[in-house]
ROFI-866102 format. One record per atom (N, C-alpha, C, O): residue number from 1; atom name; x, z, y. Coordinates in pm, whole numbers, plus 32768, in hexadecimal, padded with zeros to 4 digits. Atoms other than C-alpha are relative to their C-alpha. Layout:
ROFI-866102
atom i:NUM, at:CA, east:X, up:Z, north:Y
...
***
This chain:
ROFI-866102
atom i:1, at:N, east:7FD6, up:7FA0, north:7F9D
atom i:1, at:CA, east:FCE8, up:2009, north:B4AB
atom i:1, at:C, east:7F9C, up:806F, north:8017
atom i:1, at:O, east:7FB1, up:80E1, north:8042
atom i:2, at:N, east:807D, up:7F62, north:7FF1
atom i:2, at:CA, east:FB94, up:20DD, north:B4AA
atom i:2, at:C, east:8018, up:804B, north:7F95
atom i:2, at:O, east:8006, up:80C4, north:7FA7
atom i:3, at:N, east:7FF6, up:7FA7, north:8064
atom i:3, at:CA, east:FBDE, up:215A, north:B35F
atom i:3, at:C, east:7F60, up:7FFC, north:7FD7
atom i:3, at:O, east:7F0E, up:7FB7, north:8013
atom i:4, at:N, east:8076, up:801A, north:8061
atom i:4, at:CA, east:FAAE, up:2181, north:B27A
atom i:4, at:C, east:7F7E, up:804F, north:804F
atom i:4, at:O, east:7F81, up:80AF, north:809C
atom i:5, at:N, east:8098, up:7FBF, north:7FBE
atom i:5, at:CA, east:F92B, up:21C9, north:B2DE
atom i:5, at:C, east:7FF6, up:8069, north:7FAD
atom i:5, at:O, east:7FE3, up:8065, north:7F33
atom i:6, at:N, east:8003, up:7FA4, north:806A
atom i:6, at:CA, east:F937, up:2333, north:B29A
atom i:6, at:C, east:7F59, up:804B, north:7FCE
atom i:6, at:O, east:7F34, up:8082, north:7F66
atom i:7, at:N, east:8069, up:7FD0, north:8033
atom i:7, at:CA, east:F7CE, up:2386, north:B2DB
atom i:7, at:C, east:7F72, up:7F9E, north:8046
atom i:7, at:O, east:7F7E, up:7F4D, north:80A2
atom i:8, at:N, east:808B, up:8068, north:7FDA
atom i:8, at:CA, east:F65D, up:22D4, north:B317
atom i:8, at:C, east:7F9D, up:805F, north:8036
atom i:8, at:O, east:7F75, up:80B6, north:7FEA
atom i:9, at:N, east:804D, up:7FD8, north:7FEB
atom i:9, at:CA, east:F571, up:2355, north:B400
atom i:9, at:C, east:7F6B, up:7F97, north:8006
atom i:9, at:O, east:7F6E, up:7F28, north:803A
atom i:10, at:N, east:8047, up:8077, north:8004
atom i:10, at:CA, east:F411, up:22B4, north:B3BF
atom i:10, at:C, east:7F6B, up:8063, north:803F
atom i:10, at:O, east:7F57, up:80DB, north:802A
atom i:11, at:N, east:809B, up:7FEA, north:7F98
atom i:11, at:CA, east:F2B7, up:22FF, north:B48B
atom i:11, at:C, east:7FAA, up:7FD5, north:7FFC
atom i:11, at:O, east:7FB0, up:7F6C, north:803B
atom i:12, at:N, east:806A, up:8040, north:8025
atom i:12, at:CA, east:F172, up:22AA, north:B42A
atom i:12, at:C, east:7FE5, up:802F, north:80A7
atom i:12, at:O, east:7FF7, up:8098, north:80E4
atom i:13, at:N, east:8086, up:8018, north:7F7F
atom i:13, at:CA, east:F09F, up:2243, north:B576
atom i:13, at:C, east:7FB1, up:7FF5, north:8019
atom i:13, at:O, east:7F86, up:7FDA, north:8089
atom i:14, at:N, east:80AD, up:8061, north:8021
atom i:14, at:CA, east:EF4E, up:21F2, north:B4CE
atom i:14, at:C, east:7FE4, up:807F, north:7FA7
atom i:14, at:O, east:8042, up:80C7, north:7F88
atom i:15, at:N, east:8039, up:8000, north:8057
atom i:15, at:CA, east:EE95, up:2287, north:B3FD
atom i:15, at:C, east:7FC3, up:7FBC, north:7F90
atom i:15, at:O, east:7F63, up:7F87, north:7FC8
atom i:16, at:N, east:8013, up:8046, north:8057
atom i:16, at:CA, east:EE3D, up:21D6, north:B2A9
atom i:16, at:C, east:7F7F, up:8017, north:7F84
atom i:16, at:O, east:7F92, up:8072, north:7F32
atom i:17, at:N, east:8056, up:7FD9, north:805E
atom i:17, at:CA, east:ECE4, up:21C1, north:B1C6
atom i:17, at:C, east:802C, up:7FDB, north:7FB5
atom i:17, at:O, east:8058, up:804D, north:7FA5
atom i:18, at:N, east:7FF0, up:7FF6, north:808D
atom i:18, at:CA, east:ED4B, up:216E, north:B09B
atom i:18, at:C, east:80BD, up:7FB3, north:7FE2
atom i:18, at:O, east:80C6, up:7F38, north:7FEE
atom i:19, at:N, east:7FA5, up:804F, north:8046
atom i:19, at:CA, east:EED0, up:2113, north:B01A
atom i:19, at:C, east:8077, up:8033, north:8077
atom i:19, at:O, east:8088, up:80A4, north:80A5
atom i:20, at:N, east:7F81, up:7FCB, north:7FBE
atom i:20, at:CA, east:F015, up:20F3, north:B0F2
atom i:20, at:C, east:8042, up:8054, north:8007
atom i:20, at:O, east:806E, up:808A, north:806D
atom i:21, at:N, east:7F94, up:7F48, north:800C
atom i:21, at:CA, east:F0D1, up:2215, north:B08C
atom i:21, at:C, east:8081, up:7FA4, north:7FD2
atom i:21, at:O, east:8092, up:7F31, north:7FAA
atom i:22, at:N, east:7F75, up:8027, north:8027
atom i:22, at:CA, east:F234, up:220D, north:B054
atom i:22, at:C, east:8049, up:804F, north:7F94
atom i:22, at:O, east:8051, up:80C9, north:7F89
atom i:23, at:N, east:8014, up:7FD9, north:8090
atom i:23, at:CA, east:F299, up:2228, north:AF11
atom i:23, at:C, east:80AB, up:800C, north:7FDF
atom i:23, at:O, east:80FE, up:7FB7, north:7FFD
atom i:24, at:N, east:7F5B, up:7FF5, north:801E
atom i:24, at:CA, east:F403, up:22C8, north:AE8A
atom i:24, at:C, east:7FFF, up:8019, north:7F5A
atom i:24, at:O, east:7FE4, up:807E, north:7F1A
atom i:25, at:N, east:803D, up:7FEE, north:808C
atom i:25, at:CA, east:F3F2, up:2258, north:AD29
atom i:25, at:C, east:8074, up:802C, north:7F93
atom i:25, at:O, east:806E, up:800A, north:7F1D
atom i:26, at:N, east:7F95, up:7FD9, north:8044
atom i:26, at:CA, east:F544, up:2301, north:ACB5
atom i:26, at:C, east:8000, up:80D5, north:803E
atom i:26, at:O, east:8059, up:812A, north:803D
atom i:27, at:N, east:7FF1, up:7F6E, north:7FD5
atom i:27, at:CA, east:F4B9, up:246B, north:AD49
atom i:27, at:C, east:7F89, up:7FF9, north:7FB6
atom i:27, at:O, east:7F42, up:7F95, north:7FC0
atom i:28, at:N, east:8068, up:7FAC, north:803D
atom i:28, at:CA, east:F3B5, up:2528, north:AC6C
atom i:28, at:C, east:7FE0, up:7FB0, north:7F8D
atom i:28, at:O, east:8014, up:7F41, north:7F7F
atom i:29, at:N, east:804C, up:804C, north:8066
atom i:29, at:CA, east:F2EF, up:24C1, north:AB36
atom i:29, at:C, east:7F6B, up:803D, north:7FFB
atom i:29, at:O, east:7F55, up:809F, north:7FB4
atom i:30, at:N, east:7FDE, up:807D, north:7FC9
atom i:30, at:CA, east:F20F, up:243F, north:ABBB
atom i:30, at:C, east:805F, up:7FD1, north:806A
atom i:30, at:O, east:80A9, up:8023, north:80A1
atom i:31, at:N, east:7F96, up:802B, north:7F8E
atom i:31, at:CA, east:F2DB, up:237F, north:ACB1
atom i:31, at:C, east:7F8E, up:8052, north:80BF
atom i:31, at:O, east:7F24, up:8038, north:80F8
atom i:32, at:N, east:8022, up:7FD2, north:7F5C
atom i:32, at:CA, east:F294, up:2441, north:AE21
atom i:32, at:C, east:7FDA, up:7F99, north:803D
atom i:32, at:O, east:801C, up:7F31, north:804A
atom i:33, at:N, east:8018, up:806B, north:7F9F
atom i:33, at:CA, east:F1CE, up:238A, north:AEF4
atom i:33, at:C, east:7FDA, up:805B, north:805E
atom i:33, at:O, east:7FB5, up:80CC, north:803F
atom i:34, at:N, east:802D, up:7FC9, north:7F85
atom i:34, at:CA, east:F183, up:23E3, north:B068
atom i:34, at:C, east:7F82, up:7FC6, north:8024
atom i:34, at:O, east:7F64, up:7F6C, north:7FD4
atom i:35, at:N, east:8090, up:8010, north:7FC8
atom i:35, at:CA, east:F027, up:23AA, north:B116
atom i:35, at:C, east:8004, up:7FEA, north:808B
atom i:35, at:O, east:801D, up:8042, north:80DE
atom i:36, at:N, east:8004, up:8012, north:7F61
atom i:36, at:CA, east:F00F, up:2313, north:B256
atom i:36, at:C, east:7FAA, up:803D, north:8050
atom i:36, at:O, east:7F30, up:802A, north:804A
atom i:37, at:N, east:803D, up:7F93, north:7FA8
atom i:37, at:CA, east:EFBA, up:2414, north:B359
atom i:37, at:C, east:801F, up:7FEE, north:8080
atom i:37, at:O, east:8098, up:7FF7, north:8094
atom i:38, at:N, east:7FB5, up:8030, north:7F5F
atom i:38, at:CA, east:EFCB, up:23B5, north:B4FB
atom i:38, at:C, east:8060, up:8084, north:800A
atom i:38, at:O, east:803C, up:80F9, north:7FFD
atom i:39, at:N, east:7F8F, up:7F93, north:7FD0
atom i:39, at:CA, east:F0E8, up:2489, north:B544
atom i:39, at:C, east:801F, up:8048, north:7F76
atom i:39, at:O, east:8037, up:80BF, north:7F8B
atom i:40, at:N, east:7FB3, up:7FF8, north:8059
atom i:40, at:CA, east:F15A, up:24BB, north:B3EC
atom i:40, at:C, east:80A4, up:7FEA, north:802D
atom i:40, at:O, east:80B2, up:7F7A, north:805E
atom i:41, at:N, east:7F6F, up:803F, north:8025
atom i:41, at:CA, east:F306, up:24AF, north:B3EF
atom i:41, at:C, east:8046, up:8046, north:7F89
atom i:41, at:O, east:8045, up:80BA, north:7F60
atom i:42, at:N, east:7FC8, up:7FFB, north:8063
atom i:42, at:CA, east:F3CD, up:2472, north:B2E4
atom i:42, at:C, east:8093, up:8011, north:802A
atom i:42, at:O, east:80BD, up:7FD6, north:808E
atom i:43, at:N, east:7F65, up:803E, north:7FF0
atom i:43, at:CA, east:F54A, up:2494, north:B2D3
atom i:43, at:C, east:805E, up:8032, north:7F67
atom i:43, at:O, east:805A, up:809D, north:7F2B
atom i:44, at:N, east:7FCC, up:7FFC, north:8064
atom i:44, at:CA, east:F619, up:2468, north:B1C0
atom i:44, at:C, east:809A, up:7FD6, north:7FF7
atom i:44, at:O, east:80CB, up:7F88, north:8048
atom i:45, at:N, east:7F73, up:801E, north:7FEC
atom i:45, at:CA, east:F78A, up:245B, north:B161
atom i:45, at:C, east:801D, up:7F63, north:7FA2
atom i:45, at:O, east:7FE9, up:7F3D, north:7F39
atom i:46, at:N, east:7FEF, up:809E, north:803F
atom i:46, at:CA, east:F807, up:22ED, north:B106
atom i:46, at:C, east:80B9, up:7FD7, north:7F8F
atom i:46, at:O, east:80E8, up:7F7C, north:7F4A
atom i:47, at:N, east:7F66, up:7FE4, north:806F
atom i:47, at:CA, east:F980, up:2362, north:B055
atom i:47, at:C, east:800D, up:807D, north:7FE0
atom i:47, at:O, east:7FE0, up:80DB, north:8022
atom i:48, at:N, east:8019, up:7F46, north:804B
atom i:48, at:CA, east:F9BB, up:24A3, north:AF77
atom i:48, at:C, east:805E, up:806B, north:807D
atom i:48, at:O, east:80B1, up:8042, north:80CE
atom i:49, at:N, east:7FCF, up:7FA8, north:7F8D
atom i:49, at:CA, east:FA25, up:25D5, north:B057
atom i:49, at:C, east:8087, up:8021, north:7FED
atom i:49, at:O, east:80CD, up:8021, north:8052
atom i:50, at:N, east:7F6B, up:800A, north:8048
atom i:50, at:CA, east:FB78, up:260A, north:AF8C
atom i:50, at:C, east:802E, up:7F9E, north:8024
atom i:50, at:O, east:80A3, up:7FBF, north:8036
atom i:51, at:N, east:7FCF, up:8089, north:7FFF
atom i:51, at:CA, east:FBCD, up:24A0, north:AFD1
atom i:51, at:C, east:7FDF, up:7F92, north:8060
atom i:51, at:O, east:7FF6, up:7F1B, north:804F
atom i:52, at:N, east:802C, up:8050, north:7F85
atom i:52, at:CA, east:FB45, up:241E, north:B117
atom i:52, at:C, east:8036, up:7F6D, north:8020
atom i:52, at:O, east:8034, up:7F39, north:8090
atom i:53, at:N, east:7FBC, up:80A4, north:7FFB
atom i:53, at:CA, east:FBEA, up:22B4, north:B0D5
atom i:53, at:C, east:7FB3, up:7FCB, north:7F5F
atom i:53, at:O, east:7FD9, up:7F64, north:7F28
atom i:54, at:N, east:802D, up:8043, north:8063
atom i:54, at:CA, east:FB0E, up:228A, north:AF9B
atom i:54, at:C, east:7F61, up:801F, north:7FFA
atom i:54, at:O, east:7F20, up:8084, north:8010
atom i:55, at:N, east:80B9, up:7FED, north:800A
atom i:55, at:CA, east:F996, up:2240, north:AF67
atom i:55, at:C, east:7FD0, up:801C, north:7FAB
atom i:55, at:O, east:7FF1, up:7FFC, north:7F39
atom i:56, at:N, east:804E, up:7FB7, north:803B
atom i:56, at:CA, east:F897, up:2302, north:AF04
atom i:56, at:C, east:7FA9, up:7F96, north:7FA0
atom i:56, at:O, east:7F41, up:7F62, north:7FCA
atom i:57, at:N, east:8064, up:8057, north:8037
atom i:57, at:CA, east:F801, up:222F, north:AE10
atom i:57, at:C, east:7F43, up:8061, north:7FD5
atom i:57, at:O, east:7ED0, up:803C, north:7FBE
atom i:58, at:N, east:80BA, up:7FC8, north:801E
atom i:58, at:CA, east:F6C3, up:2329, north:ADD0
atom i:58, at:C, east:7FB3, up:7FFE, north:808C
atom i:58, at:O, east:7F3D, up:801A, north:809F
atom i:59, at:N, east:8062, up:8007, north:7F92
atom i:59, at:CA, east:F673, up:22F9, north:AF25
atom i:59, at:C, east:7F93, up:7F60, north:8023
atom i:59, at:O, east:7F39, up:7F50, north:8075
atom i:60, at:N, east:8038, up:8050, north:7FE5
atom i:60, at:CA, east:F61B, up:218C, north:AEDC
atom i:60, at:C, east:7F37, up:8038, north:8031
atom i:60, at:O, east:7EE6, up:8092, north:801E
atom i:61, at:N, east:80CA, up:7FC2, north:7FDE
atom i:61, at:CA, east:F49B, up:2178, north:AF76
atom i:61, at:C, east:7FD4, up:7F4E, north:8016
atom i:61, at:O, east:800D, up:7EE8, north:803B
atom i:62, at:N, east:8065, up:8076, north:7FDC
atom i:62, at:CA, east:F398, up:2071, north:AF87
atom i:62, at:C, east:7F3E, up:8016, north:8055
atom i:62, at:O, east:7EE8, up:806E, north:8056
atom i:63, at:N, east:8078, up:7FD3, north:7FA9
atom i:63, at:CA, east:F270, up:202B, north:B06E
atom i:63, at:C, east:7F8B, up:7FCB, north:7F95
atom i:63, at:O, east:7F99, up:7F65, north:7F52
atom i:64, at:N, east:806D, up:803A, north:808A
atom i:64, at:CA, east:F13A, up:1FF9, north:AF76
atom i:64, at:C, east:7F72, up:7FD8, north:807A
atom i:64, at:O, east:7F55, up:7FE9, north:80F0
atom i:65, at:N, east:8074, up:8079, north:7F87
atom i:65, at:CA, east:F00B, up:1F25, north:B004
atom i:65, at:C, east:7F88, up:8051, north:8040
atom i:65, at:O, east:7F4D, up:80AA, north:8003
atom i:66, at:N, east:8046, up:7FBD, north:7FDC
atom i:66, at:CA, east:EF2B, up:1F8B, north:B102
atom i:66, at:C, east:7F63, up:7FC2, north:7FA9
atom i:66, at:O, east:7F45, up:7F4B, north:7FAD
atom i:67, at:N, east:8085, up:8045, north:8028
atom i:67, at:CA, east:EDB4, up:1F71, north:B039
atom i:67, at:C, east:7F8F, up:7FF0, north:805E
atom i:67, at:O, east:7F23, up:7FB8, north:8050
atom i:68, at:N, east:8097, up:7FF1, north:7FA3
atom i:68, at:CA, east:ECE3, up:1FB4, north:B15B
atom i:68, at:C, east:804E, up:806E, north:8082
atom i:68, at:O, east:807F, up:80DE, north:8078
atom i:69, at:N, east:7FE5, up:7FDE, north:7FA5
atom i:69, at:CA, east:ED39, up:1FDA, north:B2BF
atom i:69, at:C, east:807F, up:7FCD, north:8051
atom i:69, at:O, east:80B4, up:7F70, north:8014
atom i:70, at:N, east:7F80, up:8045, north:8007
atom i:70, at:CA, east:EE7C, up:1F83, north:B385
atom i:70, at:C, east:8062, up:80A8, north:8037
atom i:70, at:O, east:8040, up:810E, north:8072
atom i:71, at:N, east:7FC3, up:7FC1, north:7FED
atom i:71, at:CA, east:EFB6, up:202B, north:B387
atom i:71, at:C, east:8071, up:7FFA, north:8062
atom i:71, at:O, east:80C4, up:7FA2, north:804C
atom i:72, at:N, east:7FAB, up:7FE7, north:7F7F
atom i:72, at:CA, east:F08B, up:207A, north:B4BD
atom i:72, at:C, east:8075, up:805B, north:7FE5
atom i:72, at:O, east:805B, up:80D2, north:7FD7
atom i:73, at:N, east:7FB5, up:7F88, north:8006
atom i:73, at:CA, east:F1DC, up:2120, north:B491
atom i:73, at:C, east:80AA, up:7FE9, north:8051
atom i:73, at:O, east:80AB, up:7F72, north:8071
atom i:74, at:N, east:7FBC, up:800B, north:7FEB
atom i:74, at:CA, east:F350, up:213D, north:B522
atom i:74, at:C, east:8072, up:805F, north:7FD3
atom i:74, at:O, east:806C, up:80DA, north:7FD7
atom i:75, at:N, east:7F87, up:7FC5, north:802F
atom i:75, at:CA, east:F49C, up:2193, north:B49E
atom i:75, at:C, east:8075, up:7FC9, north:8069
atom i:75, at:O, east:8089, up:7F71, north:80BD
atom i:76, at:N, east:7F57, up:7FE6, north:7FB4
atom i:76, at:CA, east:F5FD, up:21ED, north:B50F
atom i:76, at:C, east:8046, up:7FF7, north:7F9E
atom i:76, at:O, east:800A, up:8000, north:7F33
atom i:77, at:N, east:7FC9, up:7FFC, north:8043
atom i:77, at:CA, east:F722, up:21D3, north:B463
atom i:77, at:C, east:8080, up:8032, north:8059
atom i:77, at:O, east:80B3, up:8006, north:80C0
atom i:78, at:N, east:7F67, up:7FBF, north:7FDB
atom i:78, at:CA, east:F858, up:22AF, north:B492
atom i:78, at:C, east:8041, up:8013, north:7FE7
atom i:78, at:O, east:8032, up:807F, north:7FAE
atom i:79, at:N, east:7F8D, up:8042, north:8016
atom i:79, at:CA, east:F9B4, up:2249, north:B45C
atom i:79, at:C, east:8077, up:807E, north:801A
atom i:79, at:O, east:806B, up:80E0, north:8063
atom i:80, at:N, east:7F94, up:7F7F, north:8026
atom i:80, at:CA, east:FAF3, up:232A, north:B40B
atom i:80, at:C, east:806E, up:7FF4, north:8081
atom i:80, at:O, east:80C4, up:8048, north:809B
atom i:81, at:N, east:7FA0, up:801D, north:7FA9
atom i:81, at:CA, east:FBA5, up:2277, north:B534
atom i:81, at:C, east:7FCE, up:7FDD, north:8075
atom i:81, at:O, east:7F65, up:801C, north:8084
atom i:82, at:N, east:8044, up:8033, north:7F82
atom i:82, at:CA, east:FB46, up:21D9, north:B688
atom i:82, at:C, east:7FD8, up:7F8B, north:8019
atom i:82, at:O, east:8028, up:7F4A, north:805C
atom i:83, at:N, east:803C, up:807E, north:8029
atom i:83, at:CA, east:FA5F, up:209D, north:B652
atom i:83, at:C, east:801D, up:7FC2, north:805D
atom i:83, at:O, east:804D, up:7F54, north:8040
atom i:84, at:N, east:803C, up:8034, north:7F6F
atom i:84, at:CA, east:FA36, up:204C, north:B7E2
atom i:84, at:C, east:8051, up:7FB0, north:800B
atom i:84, at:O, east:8034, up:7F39, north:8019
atom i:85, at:N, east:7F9C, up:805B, north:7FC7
atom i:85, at:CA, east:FBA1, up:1FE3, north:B823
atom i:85, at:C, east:8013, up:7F6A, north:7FA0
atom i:85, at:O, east:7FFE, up:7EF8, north:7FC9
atom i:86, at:N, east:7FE6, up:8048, north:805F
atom i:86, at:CA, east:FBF4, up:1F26, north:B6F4
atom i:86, at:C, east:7F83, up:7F80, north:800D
atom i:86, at:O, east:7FA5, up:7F10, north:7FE8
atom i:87, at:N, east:805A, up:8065, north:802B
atom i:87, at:CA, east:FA8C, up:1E56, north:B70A
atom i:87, at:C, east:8015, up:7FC5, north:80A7
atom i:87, at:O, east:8002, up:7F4F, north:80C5
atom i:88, at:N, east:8012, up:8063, north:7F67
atom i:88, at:CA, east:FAB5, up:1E19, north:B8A2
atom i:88, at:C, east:8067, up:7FC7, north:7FED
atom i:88, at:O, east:8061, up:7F53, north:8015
atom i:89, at:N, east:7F6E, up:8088, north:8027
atom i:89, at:CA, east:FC41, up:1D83, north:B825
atom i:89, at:C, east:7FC6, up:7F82, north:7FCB
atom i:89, at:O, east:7FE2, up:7F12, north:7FF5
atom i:90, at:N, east:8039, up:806B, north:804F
atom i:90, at:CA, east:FB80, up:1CB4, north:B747
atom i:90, at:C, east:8025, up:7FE5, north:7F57
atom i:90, at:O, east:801C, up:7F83, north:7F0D
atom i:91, at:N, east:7FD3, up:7FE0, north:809F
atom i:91, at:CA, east:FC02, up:1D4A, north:B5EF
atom i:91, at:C, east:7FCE, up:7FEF, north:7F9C
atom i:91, at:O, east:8007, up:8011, north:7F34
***
């Protein structure tokens, strides 16, 4: 009933010495990675813009290991439909 997660907002909260970046290994050659920055945000689309019921597969992403330090961050995710009702029904 929400229809598909159309986009990801993500927020670094820390700063990071060495590692924790987030890595989109189907964008660039090399694969794009981000750098954790406090108040860094990210947002990215999660289905193609032509086709908002199908996923973006180049947006897969992965979190790669922090080597030194810790990493603090928070994401959103935002939906093509209205999450609230459907999850307080119990859908």
């Amino acid at each position: 009933r929400t229809g598909p997660r159309i986009l990801t907002f993500f927020l670094y909260l820390s700063d990071v010495e060495e590692g924790g970046g987030t890595r989109f290994n189907d964008l660039g050659n090399p694969p794009l990675t981000i750098t954790p920055k406090r108040g860094r945000a990210l947002l990215w689309p999660s289905v193609l813009n032509e086709s908002p019921a199908d996923w973006d597969a180049r947006t897969m992403h992965e979190a790669m290991p922090v080597i030194r330090g810790t990493k603090f961050a928070t994401n959103a995710w935002i939906y093509l439909r209205d999450y609230v009702t459907p999850t307080e029904e119990g859908c």
